[in-house]
C-alpha positions as a Markdown table, in Angstrom:
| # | Residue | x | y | z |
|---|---|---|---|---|
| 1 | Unk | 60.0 | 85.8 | 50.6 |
| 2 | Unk | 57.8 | 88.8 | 51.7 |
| 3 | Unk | 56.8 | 91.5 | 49.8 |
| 4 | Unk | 55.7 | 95.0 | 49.9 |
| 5 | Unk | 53.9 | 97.3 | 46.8 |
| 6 | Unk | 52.4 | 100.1 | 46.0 |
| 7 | Unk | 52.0 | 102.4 | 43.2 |
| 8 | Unk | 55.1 | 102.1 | 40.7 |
| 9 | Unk | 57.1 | 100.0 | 43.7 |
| 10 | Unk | 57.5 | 96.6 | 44.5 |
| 11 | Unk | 59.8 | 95.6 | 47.6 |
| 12 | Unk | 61.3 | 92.2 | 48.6 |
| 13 | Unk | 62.7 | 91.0 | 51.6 |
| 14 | Unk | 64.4 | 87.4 | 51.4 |
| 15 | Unk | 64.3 | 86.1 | 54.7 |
| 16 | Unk | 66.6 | 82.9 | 53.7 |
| 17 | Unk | 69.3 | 85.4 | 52.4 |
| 18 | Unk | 68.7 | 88.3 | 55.0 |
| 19 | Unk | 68.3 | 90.3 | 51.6 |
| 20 | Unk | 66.1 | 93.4 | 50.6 |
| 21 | Unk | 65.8 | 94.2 | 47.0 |
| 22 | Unk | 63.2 | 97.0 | 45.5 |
| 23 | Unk | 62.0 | 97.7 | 42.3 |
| 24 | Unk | 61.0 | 101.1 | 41.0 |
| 25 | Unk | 59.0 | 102.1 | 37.8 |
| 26 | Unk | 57.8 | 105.3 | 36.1 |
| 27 | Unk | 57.1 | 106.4 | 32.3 |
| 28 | Unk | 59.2 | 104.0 | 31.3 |
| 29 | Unk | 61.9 | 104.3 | 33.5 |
| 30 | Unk | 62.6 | 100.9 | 35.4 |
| 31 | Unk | 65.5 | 100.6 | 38.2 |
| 32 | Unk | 66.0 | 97.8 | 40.2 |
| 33 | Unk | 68.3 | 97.9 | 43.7 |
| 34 | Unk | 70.0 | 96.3 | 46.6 |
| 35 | Unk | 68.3 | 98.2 | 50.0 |
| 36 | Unk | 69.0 | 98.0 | 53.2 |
| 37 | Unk | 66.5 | 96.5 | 56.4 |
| 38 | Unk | 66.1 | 100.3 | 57.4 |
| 39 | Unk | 64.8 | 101.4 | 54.0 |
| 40 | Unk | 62.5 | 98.7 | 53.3 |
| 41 | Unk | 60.5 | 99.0 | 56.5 |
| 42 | Unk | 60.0 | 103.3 | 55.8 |
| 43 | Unk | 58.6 | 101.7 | 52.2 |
| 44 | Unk | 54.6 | 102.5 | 51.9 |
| 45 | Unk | 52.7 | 104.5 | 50.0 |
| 46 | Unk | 52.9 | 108.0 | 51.1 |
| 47 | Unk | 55.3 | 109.1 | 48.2 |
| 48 | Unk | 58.4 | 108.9 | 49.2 |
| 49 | Unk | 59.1 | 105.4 | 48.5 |
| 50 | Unk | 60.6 | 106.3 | 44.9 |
| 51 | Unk | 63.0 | 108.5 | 46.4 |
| 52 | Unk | 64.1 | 105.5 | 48.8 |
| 53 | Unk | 64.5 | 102.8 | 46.4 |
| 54 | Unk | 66.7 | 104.9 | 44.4 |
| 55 | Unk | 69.1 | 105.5 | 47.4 |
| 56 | Unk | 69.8 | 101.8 | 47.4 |
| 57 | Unk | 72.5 | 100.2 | 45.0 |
| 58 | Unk | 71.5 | 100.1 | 41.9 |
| 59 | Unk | 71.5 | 96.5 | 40.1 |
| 60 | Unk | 69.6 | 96.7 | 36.8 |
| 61 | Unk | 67.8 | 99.7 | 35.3 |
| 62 | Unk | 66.5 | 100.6 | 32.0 |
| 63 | Unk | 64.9 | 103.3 | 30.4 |
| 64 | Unk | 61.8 | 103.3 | 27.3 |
| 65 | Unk | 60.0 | 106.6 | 27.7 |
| 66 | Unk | 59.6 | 106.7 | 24.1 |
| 67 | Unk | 61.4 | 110.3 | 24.3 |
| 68 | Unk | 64.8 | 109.2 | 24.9 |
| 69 | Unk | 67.0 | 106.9 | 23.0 |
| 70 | Unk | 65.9 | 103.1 | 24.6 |
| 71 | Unk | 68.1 | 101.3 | 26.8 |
| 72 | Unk | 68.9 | 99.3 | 29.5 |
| 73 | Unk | 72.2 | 98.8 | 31.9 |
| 74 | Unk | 73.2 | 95.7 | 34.1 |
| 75 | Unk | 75.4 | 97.4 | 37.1 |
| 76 | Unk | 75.5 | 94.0 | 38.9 |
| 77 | Unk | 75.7 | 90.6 | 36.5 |
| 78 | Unk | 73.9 | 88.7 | 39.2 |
| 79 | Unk | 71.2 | 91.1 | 39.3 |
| 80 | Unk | 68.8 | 88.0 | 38.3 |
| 81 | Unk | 69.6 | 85.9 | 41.3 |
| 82 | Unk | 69.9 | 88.7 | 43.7 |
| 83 | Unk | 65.9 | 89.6 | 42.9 |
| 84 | Unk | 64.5 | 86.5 | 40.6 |
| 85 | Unk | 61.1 | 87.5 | 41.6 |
| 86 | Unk | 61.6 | 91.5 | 40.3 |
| 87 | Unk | 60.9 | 92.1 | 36.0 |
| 88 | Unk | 64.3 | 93.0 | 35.8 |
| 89 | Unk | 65.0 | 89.8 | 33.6 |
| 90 | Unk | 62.0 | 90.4 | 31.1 |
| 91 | Unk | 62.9 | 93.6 | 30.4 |
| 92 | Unk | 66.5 | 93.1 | 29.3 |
| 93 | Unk | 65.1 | 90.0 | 27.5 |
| 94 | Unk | 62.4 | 92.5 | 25.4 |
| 95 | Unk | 65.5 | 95.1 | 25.1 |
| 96 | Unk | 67.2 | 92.4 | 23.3 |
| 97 | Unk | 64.2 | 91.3 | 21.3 |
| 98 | Unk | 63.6 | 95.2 | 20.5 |
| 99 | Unk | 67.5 | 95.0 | 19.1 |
| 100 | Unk | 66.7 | 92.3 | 17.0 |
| 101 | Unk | 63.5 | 92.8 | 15.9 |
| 102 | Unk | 64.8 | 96.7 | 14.6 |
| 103 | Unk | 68.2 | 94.4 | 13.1 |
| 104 | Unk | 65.6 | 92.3 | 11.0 |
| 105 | Unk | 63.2 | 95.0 | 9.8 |
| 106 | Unk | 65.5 | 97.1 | 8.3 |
| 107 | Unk | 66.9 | 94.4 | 6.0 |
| 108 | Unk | 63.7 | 94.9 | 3.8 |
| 109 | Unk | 62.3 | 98.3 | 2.3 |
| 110 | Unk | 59.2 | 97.7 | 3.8 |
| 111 | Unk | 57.6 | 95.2 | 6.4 |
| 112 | Unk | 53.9 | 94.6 | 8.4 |
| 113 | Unk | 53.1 | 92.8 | 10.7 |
| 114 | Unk | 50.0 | 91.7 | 12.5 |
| 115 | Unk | 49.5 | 89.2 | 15.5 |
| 116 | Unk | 47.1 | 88.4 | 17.7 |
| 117 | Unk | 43.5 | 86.4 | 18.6 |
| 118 | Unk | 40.0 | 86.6 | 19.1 |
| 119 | Unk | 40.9 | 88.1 | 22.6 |
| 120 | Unk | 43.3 | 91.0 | 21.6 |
| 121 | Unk | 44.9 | 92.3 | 18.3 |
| 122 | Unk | 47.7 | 94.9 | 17.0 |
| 123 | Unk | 49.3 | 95.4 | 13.5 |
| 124 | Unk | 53.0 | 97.3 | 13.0 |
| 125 | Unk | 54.2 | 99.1 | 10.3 |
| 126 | Unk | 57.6 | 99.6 | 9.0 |
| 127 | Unk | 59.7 | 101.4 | 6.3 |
| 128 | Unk | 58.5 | 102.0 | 2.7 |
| 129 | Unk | 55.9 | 100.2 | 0.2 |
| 130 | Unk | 58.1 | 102.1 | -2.5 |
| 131 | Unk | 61.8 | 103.5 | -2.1 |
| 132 | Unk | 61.7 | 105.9 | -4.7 |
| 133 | Unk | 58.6 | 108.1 | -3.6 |
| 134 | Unk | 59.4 | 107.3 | 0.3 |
| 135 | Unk | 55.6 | 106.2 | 0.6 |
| 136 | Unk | 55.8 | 104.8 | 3.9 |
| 137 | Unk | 54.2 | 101.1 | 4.9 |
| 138 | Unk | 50.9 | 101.6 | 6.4 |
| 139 | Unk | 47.6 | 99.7 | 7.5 |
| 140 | Unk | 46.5 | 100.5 | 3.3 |
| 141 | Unk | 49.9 | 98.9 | 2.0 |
| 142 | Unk | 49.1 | 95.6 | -0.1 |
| 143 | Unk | 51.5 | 93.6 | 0.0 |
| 144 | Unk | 52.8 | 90.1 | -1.5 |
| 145 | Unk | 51.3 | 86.9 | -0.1 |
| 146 | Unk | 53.2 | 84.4 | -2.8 |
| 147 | Unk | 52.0 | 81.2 | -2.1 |
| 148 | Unk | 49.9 | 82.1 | 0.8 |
| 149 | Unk | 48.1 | 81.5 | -1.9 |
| 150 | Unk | 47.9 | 77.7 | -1.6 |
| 151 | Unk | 46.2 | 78.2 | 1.5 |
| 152 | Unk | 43.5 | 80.2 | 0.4 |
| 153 | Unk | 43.5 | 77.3 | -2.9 |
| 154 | Unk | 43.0 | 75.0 | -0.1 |
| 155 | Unk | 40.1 | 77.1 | 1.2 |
| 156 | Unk | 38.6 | 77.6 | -1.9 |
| 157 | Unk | 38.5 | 73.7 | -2.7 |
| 158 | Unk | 36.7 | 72.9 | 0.4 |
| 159 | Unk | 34.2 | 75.6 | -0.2 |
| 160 | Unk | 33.2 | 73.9 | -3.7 |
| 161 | Unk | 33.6 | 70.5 | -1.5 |
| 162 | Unk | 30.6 | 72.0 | 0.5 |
| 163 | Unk | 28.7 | 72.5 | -2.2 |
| 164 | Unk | 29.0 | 69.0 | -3.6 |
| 165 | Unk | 30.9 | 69.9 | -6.4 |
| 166 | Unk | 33.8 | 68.5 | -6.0 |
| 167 | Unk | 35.8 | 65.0 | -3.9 |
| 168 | Unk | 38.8 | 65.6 | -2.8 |
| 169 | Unk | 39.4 | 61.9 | -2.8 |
| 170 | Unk | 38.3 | 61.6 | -6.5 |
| 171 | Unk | 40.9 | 61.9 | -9.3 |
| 172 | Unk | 41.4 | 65.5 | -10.1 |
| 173 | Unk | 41.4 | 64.5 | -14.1 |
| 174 | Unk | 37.4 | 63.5 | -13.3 |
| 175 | Unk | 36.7 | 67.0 | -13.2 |
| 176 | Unk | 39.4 | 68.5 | -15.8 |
| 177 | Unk | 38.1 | 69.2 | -19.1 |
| 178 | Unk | 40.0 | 71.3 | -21.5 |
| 179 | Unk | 43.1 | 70.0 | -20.0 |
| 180 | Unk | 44.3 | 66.5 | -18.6 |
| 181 | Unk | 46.6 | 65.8 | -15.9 |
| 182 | Unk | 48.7 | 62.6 | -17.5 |
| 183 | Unk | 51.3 | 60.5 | -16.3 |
| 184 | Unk | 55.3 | 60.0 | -17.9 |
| 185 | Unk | 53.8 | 57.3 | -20.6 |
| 186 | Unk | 50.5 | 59.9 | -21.6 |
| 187 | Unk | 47.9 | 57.2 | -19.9 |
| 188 | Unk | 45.6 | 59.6 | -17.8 |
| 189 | Unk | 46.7 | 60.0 | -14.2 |
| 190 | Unk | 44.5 | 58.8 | -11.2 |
| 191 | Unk | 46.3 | 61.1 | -8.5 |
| 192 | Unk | 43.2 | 63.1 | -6.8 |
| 193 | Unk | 42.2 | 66.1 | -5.3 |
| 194 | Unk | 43.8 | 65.6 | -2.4 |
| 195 | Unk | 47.7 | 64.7 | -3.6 |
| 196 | Unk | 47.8 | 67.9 | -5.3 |
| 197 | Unk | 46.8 | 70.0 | -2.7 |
| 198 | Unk | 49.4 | 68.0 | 0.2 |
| 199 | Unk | 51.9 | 68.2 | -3.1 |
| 200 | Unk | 52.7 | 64.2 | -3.0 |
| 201 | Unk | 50.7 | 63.9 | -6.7 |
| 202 | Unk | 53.9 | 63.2 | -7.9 |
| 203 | Unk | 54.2 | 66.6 | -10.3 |
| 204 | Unk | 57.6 | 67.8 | -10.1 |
| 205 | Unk | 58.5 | 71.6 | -11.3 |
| 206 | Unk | 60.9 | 72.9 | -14.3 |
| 207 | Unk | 63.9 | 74.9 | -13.0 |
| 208 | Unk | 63.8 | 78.5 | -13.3 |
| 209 | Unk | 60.1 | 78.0 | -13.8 |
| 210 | Unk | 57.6 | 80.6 | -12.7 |
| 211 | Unk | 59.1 | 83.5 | -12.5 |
| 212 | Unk | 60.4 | 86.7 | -14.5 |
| 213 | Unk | 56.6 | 87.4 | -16.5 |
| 214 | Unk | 57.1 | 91.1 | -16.3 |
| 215 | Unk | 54.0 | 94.0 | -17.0 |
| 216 | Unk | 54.0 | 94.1 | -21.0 |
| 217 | Unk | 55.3 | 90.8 | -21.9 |
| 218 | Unk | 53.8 | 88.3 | -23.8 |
| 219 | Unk | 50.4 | 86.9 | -22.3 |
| 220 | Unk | 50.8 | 84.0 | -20.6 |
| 221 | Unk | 47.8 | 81.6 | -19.9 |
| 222 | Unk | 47.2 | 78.4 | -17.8 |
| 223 | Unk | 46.7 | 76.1 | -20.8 |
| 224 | Unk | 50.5 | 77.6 | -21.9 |
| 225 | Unk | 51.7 | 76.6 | -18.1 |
| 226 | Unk | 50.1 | 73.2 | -18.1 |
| 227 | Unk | 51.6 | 72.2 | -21.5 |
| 228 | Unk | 55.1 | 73.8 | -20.7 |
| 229 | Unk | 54.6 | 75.7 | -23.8 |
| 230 | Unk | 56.6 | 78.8 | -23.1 |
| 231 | Unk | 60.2 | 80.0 | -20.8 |
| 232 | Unk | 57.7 | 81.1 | -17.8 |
| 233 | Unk | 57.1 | 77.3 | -17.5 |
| 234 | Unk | 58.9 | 75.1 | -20.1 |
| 235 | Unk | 58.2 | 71.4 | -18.6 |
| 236 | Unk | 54.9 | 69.9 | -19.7 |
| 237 | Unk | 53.4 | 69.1 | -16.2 |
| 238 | Unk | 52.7 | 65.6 | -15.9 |
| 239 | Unk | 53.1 | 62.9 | -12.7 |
| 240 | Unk | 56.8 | 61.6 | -12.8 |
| 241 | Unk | 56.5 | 59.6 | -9.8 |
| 242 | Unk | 53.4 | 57.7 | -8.1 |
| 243 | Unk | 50.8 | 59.3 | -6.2 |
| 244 | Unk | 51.1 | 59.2 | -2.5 |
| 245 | Unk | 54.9 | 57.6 | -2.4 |
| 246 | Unk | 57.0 | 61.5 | -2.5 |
| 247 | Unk | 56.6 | 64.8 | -1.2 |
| 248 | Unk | 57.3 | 67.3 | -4.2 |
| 249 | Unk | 56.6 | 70.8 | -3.7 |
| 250 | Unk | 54.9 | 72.0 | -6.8 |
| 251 | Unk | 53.7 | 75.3 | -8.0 |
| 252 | Unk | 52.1 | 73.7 | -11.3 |
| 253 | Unk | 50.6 | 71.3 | -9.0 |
| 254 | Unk | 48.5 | 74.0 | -8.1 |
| 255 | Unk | 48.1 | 75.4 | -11.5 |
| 256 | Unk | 46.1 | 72.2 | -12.2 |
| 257 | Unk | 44.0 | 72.7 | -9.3 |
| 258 | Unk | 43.0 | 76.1 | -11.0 |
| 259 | Unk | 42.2 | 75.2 | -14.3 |
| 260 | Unk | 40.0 | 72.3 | -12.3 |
| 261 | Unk | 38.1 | 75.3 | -10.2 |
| 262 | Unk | 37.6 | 77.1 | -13.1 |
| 263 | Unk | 36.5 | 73.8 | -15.6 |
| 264 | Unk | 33.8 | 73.0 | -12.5 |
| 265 | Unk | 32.6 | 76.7 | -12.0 |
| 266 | Unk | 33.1 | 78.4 | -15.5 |
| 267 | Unk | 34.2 | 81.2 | -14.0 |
| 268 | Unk | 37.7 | 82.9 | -14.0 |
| 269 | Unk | 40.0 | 82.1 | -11.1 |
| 270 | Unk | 40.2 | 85.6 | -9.2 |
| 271 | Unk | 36.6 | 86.2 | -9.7 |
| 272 | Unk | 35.4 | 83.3 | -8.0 |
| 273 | Unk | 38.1 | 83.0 | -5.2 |
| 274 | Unk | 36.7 | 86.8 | -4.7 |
| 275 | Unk | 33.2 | 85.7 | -4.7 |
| 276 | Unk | 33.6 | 82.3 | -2.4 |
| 277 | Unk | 36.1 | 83.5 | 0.0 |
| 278 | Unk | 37.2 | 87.3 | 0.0 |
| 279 | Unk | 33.5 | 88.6 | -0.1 |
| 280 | Unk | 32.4 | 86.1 | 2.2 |
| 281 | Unk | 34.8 | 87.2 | 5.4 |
| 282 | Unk | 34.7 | 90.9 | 4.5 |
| 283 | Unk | 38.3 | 91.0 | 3.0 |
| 284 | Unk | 38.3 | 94.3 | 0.9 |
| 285 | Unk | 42.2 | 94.0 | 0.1 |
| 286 | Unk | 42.7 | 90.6 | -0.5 |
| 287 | Unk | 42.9 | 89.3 | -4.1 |
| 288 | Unk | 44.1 | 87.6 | -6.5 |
| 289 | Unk | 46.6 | 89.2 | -8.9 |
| 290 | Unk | 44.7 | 88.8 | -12.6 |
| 291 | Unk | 45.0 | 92.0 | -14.6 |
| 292 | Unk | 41.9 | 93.5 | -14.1 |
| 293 | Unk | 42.5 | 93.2 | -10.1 |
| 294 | Unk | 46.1 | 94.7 | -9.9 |
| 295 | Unk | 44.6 | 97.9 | -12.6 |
| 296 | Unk | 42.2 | 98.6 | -9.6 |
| 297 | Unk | 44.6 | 97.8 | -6.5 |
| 298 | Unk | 47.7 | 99.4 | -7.9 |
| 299 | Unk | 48.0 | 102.5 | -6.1 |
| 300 | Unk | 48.1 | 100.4 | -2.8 |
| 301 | Unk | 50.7 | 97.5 | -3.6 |
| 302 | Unk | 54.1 | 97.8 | -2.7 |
| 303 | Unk | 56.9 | 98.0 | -4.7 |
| 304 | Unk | 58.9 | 94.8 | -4.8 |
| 305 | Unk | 63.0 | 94.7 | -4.7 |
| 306 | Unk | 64.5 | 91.7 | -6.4 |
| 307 | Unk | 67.6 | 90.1 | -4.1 |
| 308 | Unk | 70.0 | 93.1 | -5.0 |
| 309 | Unk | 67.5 | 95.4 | -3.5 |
| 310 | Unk | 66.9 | 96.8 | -7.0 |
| 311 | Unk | 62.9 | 97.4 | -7.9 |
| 312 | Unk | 61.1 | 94.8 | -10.4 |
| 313 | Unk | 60.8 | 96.2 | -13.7 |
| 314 | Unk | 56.6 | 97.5 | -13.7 |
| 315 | Unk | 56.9 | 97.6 | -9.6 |
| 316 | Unk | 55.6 | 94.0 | -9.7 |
| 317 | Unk | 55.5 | 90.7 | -11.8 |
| 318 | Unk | 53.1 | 89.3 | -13.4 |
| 319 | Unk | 51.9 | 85.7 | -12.1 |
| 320 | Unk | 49.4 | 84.0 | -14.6 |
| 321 | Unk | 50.1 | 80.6 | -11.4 |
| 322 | Unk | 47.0 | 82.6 | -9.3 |
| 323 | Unk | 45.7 | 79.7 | -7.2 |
| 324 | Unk | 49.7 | 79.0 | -6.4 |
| 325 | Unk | 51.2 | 82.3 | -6.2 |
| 326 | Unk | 49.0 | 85.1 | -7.0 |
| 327 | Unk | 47.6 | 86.4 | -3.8 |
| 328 | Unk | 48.3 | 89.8 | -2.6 |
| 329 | Unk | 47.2 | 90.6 | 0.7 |
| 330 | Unk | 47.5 | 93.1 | 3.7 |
| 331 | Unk | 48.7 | 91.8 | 6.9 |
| 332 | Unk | 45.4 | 92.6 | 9.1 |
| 333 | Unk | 43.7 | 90.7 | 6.2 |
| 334 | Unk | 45.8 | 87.4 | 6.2 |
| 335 | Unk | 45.4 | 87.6 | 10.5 |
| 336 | Unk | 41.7 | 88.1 | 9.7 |
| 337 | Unk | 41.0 | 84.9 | 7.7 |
| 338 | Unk | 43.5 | 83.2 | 9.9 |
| 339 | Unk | 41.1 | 84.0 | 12.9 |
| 340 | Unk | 38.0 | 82.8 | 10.6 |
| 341 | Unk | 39.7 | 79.6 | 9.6 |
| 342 | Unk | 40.5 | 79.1 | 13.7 |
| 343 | Unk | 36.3 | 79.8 | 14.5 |
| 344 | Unk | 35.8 | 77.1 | 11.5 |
| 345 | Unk | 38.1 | 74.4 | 13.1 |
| 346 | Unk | 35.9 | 75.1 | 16.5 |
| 347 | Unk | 32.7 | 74.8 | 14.4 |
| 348 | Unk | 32.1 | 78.1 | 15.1 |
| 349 | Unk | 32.2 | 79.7 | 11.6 |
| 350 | Unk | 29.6 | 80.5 | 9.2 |
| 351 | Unk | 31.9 | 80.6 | 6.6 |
| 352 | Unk | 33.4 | 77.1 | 6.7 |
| 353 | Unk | 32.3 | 73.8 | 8.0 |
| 354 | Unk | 34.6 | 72.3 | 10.7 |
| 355 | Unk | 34.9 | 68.8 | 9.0 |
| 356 | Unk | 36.4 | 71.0 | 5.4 |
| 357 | Unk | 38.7 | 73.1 | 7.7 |
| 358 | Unk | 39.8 | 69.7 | 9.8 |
| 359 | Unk | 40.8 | 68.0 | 6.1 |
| 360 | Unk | 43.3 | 71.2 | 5.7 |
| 361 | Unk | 45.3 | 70.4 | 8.8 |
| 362 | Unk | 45.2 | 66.5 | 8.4 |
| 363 | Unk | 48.8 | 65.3 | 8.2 |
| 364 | Unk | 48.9 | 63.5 | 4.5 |
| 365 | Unk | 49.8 | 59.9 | 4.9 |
| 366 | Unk | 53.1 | 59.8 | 5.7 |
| 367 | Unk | 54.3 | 63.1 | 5.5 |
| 368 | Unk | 53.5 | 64.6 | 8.8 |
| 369 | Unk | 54.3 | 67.8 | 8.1 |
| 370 | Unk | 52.4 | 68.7 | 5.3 |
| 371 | Unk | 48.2 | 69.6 | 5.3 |
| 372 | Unk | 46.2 | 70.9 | 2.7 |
| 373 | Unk | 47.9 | 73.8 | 1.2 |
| 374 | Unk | 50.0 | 74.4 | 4.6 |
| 375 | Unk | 52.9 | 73.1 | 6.4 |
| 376 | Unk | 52.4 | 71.6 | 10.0 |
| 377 | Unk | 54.7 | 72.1 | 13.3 |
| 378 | Unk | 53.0 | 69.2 | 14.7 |
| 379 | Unk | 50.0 | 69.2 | 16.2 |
| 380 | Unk | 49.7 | 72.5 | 17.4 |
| 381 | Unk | 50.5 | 74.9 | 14.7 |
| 382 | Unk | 49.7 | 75.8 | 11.5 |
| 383 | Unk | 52.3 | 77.6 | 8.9 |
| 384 | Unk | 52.0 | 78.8 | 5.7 |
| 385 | Unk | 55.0 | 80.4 | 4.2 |
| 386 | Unk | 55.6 | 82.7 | 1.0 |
| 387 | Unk | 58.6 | 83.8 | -1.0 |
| 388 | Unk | 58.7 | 85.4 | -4.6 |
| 389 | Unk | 61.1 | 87.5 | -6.5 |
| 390 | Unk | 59.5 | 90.9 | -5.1 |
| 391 | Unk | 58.9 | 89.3 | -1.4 |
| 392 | Unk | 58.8 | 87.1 | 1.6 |
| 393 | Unk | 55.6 | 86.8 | 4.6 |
| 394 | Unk | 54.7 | 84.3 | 6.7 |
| 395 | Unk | 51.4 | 83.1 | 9.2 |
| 396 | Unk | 51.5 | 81.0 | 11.9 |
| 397 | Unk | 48.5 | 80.1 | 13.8 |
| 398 | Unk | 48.5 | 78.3 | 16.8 |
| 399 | Unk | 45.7 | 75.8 | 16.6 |
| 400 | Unk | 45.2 | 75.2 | 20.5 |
| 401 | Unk | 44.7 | 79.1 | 21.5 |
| 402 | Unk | 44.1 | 80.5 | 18.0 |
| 403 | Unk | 46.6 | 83.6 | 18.3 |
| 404 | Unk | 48.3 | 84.1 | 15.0 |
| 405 | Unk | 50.8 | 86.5 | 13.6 |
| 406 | Unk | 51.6 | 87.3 | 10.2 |
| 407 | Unk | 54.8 | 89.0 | 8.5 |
| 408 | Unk | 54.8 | 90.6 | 4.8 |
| 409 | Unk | 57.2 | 92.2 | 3.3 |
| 410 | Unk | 57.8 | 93.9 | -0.5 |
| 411 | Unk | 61.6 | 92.5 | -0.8 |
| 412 | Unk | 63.0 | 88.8 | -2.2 |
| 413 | Unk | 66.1 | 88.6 | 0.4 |
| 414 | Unk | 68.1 | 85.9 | -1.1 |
| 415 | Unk | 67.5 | 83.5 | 1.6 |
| 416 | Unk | 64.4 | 81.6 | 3.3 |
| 417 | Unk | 62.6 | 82.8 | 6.2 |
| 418 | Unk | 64.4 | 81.1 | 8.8 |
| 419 | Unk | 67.5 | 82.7 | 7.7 |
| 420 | Unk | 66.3 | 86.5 | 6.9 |
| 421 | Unk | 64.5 | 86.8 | 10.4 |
| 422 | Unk | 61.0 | 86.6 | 9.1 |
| 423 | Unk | 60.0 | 83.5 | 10.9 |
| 424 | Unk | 61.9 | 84.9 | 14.0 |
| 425 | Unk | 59.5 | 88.1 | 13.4 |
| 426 | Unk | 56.6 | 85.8 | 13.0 |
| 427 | Unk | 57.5 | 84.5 | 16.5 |
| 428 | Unk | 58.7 | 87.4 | 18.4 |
| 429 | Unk | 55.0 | 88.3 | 18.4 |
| 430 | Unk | 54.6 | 87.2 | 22.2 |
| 431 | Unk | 57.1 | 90.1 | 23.4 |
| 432 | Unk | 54.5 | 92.8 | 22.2 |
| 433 | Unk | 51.2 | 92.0 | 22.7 |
């Protein structure tokens, strides 16, 4: 093939198939055509070569001028063969994308999105934090992270692992002091650190546990969680099956690990998470939800819609579980730590040691596809996923280039991400960088 170009053009002539196709852009107009011998030898850049190409028979063209409604039209359905060197075919695959992308954001009031690496980044913004002002979803919107949070749990352990107080291989009851985690017969457990955080301790959740606390209602504590005391939690949490034989994903799993962080620090949960972590990486709107944190954030979170697409009672709930599903985040913020936990895994963060953030990705025994307070997609990508009665999100960061995307959104859809299009948001991130 041989080709000519110049400004906005791009001309082919396929000597195998005797055929001359041309290419013409401008402003977001694109048109692609069938020319003749004739016309492609008057091609060059003396301005006329727009008005040439557009003589030709027209295969493909497609219009995104922001001004105009977007499309694009295939004249010829072999368009792609005809001219397989032309942009033709990545443009009708983004129109497509586009279509879908608009189809999934508009099932949720509200939805942000940010993607990106240490090379380039770009956050999105779409529909409302709250339906019944219209406040529309900005770069301010908070949003919820769910159990993102076990992510940031994860972080948070290997933080106090850096600072010698705590083993991740120990037994997690060697540092629990008000509270001990015990097996079916009562005999103290010896699951450690580390099989809570991968979730194959052997702690198995209630049903219809850990949800439904609502703004007014009765204070819940941790103690009340771990001993299954009251309807927000009403199983005693205790192992039911030996450490390190089942994966069992557990939110009270991870409300152990918070009354451990707090027994080794003495300090509340939120504030030391914000003291350790959040402060540390210059996250300003990250936190965890206790009462005195959403009283200052309020303003800024967004509205959650149950299933039915009906608002939570108090805008949000209440989740006493902080180190399991507490966090509230914006997207930029989640993409931000994801980019800080990618420099730590290079040993290139001051933040975290490499050897702390390489223990977070380590498959756990024999269940490959679970890490420290994340899920793995093999070897090349980490995946942390959230979904709560007033919202869904996910991040994904690829561990080999370090670009990562992140999805949040204010609504509980009914159905995981894989079916309401937020992990096909999470990776559609490639079509607009």
């Amino acid at each position: 093939m041989q080709f000519k170009e110049g400004l906005g053009w791009k001309a082919c002539h396929d000597e195998e198939r005797n055929m001359y196709t041309a290419q013409r852009s401008w402003r977001g107009f694109y048109q692609l055509c069938e020319i003749d011998a004739e016309t492609y030898n008057k091609l060059s850049d003396d301005g006329n070569a727009d008005k040439l190409i557009g003589s030709g028979r027209v295969l493909f063209e497609s219009d995104d001028d922001y001004y105009t409604q977007r499309y694009y039209r295939i004249v010829d359905e072999n368009y792609a063969e005809l001219a397989p060197w032309a942009s033709a075919n990545w443009i009708a695959g983004k129109s497509d994308v586009l279509d879908r992308r608009y189809e999934v954001v508009n099932r949720f009031p509200g939805v942000g999105f940010a993607y990106g690496s240490e090379v380039y980044d770009c956050a999105q913004y779409f529909g409302v934090a709250d339906k019944e002002s219209g406040t529309s979803v900005d770069e301010e919107t908070i949003f919820p992270a769910c159990s993102v949070s076990k992510f940031v749990t994860a972080v948070c352990v290997m933080k106090l692992r850096e600072l010698n107080l705590v083993d991740i291989d120990e037994r997690v009851n060697k540092y629990l002091k008000q509270w001990k985690l015990r097996s079916a017969d009562g005999a103290e457990s010896d699951a450690t650190i580390r099989n809570v955080l991968s979730h194959t301790a052997g702690i198995m959740d209630g049903e219809d546990g850990f949800y439904g606390l609502r703004i007014g209602d009765p204070e819940v504590s941790l103690l009340d969680i771990l001993n299954g005391s009251t309807k927000y939690n009403n199983r005693p949490v205790r192992l039911e099956q030996q450490p390190g034989t089942a994966f069992e994903y557990s939110d009270a799993g991870y409300c152990v690990l918070q009354q451990m962080i707090e027994d080794v620090t003495g300090k509340e949960f939120a504030t030391l998470v914000k003291e350790l972590v959040f402060e540390e990486i210059g996250l300003k709107k990250t936190f965890f939800a206790s009462a005195a944190e959403r009283e200052k954030h309020e303003a800024e979170m967004a509205t959650g819609y149950d299933d039915a697409g009906e608002p939570i009672p108090g805008k949000f709930p209440v989740t006493p579980d902080l180190a399991a599903s507490g966090l509230w985040s914006t997207p930029k913020e989640l993409w931000k730590l994801s980019q800080e936990f990618f420099r730590a895994l290079n040993g290139k963060s001051s933040f975290l040691q490499e050897d702390g953030a390489r223990e977070i990705i380590k498959p756990a025994g024999d269940f490959s596809w679970t890490g420290l307070g994340v899920f793995l997609e093999g070897e090349k990508t980490l995946v942390s996923k959230g979904w709560g009665e007033n919202g869904q999100c996910m991040l994904k960061l690829h561990l080999e280039s370090g670009e990562a995307s992140v999805v949040m959104t204010n609504n509980n859809p009914g159905k995981d991400q894989a079916e309401s299009g937020v992990e096909w948001l999470t990776d559609s991130y490639v079509w607009f960088m």
